[in-house]
C-alpha positions in Angstrom: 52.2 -60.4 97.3 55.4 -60.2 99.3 55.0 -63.7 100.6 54.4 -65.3 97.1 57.4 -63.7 96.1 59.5 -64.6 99.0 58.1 -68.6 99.2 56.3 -69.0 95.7 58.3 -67.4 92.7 61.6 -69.5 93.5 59.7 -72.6 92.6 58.4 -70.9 89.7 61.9 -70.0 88.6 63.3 -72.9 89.4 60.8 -75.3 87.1 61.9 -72.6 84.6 65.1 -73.6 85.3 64.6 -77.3 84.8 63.0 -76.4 81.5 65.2 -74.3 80.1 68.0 -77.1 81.0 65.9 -79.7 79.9 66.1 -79.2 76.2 69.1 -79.0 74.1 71.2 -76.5 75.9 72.6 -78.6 78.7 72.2 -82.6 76.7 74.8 -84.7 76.7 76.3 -83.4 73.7 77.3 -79.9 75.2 78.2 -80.9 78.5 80.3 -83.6 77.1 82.6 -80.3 75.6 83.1 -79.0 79.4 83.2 -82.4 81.3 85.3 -84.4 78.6 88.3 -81.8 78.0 88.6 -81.5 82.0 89.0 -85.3 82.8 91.5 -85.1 80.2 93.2 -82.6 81.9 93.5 -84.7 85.5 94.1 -87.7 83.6 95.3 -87.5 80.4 95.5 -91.4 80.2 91.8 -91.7 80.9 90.0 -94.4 79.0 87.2 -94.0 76.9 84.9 -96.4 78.5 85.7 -94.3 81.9 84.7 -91.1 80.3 81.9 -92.4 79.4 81.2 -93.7 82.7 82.0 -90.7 84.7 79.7 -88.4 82.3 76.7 -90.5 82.7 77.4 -90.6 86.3 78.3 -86.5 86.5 74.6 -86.1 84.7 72.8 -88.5 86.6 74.0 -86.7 89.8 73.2 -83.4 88.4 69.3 -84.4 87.6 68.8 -85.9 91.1 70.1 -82.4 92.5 68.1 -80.2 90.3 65.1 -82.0 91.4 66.2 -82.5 95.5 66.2 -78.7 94.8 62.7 -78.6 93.6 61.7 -80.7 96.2 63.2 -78.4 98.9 61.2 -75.4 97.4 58.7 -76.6 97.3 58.0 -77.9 100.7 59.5 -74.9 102.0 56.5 -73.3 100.1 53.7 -75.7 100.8 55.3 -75.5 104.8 55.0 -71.6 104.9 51.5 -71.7 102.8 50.4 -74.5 106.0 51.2 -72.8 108.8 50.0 -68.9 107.5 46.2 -71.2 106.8 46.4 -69.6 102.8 46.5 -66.2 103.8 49.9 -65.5 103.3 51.1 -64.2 106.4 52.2 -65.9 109.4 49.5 -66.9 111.7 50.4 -65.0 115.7 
């Protein structure tokens, strides 16, 4: 149990994650009223067209992480799962 918790649940959590993200809370519509106000802020003569540009970018960035970050997980699970031959310890 200790080594699905330690190598197995944070892939678990972390589709949840991805889920959880993927529907309306974090769409381009509510992270446009955190991004948009702050490139104001460092450039308040900021165009529209480079808004636009620098929030598709900004989410595009943020989707390959989430997923690198799956990726990691999940090796680092599959890896441990390898060398322990399924019996979730580490062989001696």
């Amino acid at each position: 149990m200790r080594f699905f918790l330690k190598y197995w649940a944070p892939v678990l959590i972390w589709l949840g994650v991805i889920f959880i993200g993927s529907g309306g809370l974090m769409s381009a519509e509510h992270t446009s009223r955190f991004l948009v106000p702050f490139l104001l802020w460092l450039k308040p003569d900021i165009s529209v067209e480079s808004l636009t540009l620098i929030h598709i970018c900004v989410r595009k960035a943020a989707h390959l992480t989430e997923y690198a970050i799956l990726a990691l997980l999940l090796s680092r699970a599959i890896f441990r799962e390898r060398i322990s031959g399924g019996r979730g310890q580490l062989c001696s």
